[in-house]
N, C-alpha and C positions, 0 to 999 in steps of 0.2 A: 336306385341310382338315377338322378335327373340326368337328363341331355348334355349339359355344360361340365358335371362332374366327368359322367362317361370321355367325353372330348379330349379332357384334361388327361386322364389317365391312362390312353390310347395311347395319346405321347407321350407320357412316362414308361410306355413301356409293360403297366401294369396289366396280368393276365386276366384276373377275372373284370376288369373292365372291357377287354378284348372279347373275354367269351360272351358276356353277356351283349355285347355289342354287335357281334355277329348273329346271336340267337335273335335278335331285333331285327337285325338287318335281311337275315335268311327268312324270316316268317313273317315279311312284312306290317312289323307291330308298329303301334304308332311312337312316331316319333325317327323311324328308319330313315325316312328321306332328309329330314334335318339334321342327322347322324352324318351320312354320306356328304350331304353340300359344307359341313365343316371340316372334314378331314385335310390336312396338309401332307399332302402327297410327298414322295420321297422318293428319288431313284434306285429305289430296290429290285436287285437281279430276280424275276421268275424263272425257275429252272422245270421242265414239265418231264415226265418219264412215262411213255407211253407204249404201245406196243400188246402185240396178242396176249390169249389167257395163259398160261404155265410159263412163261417167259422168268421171270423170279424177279420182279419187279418189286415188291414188296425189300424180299432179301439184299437186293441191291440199293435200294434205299437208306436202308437198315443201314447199311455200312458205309455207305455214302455220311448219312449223319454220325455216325460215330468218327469217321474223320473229322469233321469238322466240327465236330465236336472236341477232338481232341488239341484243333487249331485254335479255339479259343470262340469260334464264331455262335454267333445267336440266332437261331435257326428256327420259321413257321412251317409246319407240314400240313396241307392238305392232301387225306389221303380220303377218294373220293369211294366210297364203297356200294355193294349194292344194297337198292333198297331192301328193307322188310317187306316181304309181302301182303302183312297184318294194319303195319302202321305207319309205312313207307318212311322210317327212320332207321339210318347206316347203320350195319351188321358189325360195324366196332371192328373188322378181323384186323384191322392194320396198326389200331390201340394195343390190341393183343400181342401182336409180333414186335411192336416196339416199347416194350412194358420196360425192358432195362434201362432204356435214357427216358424213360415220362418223367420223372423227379429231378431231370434236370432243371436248374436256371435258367439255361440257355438253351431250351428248346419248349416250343410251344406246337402241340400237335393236336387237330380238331378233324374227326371226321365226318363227312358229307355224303349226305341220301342222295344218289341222284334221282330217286324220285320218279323214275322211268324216265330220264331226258337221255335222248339220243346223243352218239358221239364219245359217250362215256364220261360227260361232266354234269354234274347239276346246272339250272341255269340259273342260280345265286353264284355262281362262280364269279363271278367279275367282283359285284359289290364285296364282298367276303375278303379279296387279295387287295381290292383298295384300302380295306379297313387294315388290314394287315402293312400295307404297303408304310400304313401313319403311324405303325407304333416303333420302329427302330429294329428292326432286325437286319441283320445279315444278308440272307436269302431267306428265300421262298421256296418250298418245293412242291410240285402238285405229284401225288401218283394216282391216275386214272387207273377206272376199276378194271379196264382189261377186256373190252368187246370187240376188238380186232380191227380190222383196218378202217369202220366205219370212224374212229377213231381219230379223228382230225381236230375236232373244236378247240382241241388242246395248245394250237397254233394260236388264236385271236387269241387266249389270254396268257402262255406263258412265252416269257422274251428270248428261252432257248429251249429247244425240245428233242431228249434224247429218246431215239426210237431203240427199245430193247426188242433181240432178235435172240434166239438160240437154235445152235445147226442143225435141228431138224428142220427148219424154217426155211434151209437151203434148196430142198426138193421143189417148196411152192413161188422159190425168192420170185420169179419171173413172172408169175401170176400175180403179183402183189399190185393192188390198186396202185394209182397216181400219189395221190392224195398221201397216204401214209410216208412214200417214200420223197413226196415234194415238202415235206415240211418237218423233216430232219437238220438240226443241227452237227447231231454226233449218231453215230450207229455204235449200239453196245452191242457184239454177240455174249452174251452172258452162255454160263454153262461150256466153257472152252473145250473144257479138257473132255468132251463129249467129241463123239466118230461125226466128221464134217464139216468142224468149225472152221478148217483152211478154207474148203471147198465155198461155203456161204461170204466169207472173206473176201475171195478172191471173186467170185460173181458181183457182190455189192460192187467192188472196185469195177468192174468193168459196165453193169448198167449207169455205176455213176458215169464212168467215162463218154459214155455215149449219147448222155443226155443231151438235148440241143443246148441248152442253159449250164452248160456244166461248167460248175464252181465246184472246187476239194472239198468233201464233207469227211471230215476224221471219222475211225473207224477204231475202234477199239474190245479187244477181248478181253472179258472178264470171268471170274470163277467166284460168284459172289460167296456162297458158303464158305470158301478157304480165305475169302480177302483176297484173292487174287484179282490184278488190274485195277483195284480200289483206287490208289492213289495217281494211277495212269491216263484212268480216266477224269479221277475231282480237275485233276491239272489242264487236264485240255478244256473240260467245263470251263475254269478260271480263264484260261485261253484265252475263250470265246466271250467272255463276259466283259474282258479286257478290251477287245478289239471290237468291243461294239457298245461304246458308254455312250459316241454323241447320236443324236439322230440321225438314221439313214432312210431308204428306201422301205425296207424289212419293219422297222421301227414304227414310220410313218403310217405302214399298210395295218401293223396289228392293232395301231390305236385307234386308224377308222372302224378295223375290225370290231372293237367293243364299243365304238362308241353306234355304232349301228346296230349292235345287239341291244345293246340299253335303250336306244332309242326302239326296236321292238318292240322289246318287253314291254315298253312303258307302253306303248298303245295298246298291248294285249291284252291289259292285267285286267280291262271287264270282262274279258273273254274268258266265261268257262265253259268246260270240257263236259261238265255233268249237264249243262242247261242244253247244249248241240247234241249229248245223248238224248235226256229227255223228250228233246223237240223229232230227234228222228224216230224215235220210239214212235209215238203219236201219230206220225205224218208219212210215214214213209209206205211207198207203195213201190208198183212196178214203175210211175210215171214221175216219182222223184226225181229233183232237178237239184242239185247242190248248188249251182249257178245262181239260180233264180233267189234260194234260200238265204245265200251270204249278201244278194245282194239286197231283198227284201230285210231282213231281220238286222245287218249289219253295216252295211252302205248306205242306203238309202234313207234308213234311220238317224 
C-alpha cells in the first residue's frame, strides 16, 4: 500500500489500512511522518480507563463495548498490554478477553507493547489515536495495562479518564498519590457487591469534598461480571463528553500536553538507550560525571 492509498482508506474507515498504518506509524517506518502530517483530524471522544492491577478493567471494558455495541456505535480499542520480555511485543491478553465482538464491523481493537514506557502507556500512544482519530469512529477507548498510581500519562492523551477502584482499595484510599486522583473524570468502584464498596464511596466523596479545587467528579458502582452499573456508568461517560465538546481550560492543557510530548520525542529519537549503555559500560568509574557526559556527548555536540 502507497502513502496516498493508506490516506485515502484511513478515511474510509477501512481496517487493514488502519492496521497497517499504525504498524508504520508505531515502528517508525518510512513514510510515518508523511502518514501523520496528512491525517484530517476529527473531534473524536478519547475515553481512558485507568487504575491499579486487579481492578477488572479489562471486564469492564468488555462490557462497556458491548453496550455500545449494542447502541449502534463504531468503536477503536487500545488496549495497552505488557511487553514480551523476549521481543517486547503485547501479550494480546486483552484480544483474548475480547474475542466475542473481534468480528464485529463496528469495532476495531489493536493491542500496544508498552515497551517498558512508564506511566503504563506506550510512547507511540499519541500518533496511534490521531491515526485513529481520521478514520471515523465513534469513540476511542485506551485501557492502560495496570501499574498503579504511577499511572497518570493517561491524562495528556485521553479527553475523559475513568479511574477504576475496587473496595479493597478503600483501606489505602487516603494514601493514594495526587496525581491518580487529580485526573479523574468519573470514579468507577468496580466489584460492588464486595465488603466496603459503601465505606470506599463515601471516603472518595469526602477527599473529593475537601479538595482545594473541588469540582463534583461522578462516582459510580459497578459489578462488571453481572453487567451491573454498565449502563449508569456508559451514561454519565456520555454526560461528560456532552458537556465538554467546545474548548475549555482541561482541553487546552491536554493538547499542550501532547503536543509537548511529540515535541520530546521528536528530539529524542537519536537518543539511544543501548549507545548511553554502551558508553557507560566503557567509561564508567568511581569518578563518573553524568553531567559532564550529556553535556560532552549530547550538548555540546
Amino acid at each position: 500500500m502507497n502513502r496516498d492509498f493508506l490516506i485515502a482508506n484511513i478515511l474510509k474507515g477501512d481496517y487493514r489500512a488502519i492496521a497497517r498504518s499504525i504498524s508504520i506509524v508505531e515502528n517508525e517506518l518510512e513514510g510515518a511522518e508523511e502518514i501523520l502530517l496528512q491525517l484530517q483530524q476529527k473531534n473524536i471522544p478519547v475515553i481512558g480507563f485507568t487504575g491499579p492491577p486487579g481492578a477488572g478493567k479489562s471486564t469492564l471494558v468488555n462490557e462497556y463495548v458491548r453496550l455500545l455495541l449494542l447502541r449502534g456505535k463504531k468503536i477503536a480499542v487500545l488496549a495497552v498490554d505488557p511487553s514480551s520480555p523476549f521481543n517486547y511485543g503485547a501479550l494480546l491478553g486483552d484480544r483474548i478477553r475480547m474475542l466475542e465482538h473481534y468480528k464485529s464491523d463496528h469495532l476495531y481493537i489493536r493491542s500496544i507493547a508498552t515497551r517498558g514506557s512508564l506511566g503504563g502507556l506506550s510512547d507511540k500512544i499519541i500518533d496511534i489515536v490521531e491515526v485513529l482519530k481520521s478514520a471515523g469512529f465513534d469513540y476511542i477507548i485506551i485501557e492502560t495495562v495496570g501499574v498503579g498510581q504511577s499511572e497518570v500519562d493517561i491524562a495528556g492523551v485521553a479527553d475523559h479518564t475513568a479511574v477504576v477502584l475496587v473496595p479493597e482499595s478503600g483501606d489505602h484510599i487516603q494514601n493514594m498519590k495526587a496525581g491518580l486522583m487529580e485526573i479523574a473524570d468519573l470514579f468507577i468502584i468496580n466489584k460492588a457487591d464486595r465488603e466496603g464498596a459503601d465505606a470506599i464511596f463515601n471516603s472518595l466523596q469526602q477527599m473529593l469534598m475537601y479538595r482545594s479545587n473541588y469540582q463534583p467528579i461522578p462516582i459510580v458502582k459497578t459489578i462488571a461480571t453481572s453487567k451491573g452499573g454498565i449502563v449508569e456508568m456508559a451514561d454519565l461517560l456520555e454526560k461528560l463528553i456532552t458537556q465538554n465538546k467546545e474548548m475549555n481550560e482541561k482541553k487546552i492543557y491536554l493538547l499542550a500536553c501532547k503536543v509537548y510530548r511529540l515535541i520530546q520525542k521528536s528530539k529524542m529519537k537519536d537518543i539511544e538507550l543501548t549507545k548511553i549503555m554502551s558508553d557507560i559500560k566503557s567509561n564508567y568509574n568511581k569518578e563518573y560525571n553524568i553531567y559532564k557526559y550529556i553535556k560532552d556527548t549530547y550538548i555540546d555536540n
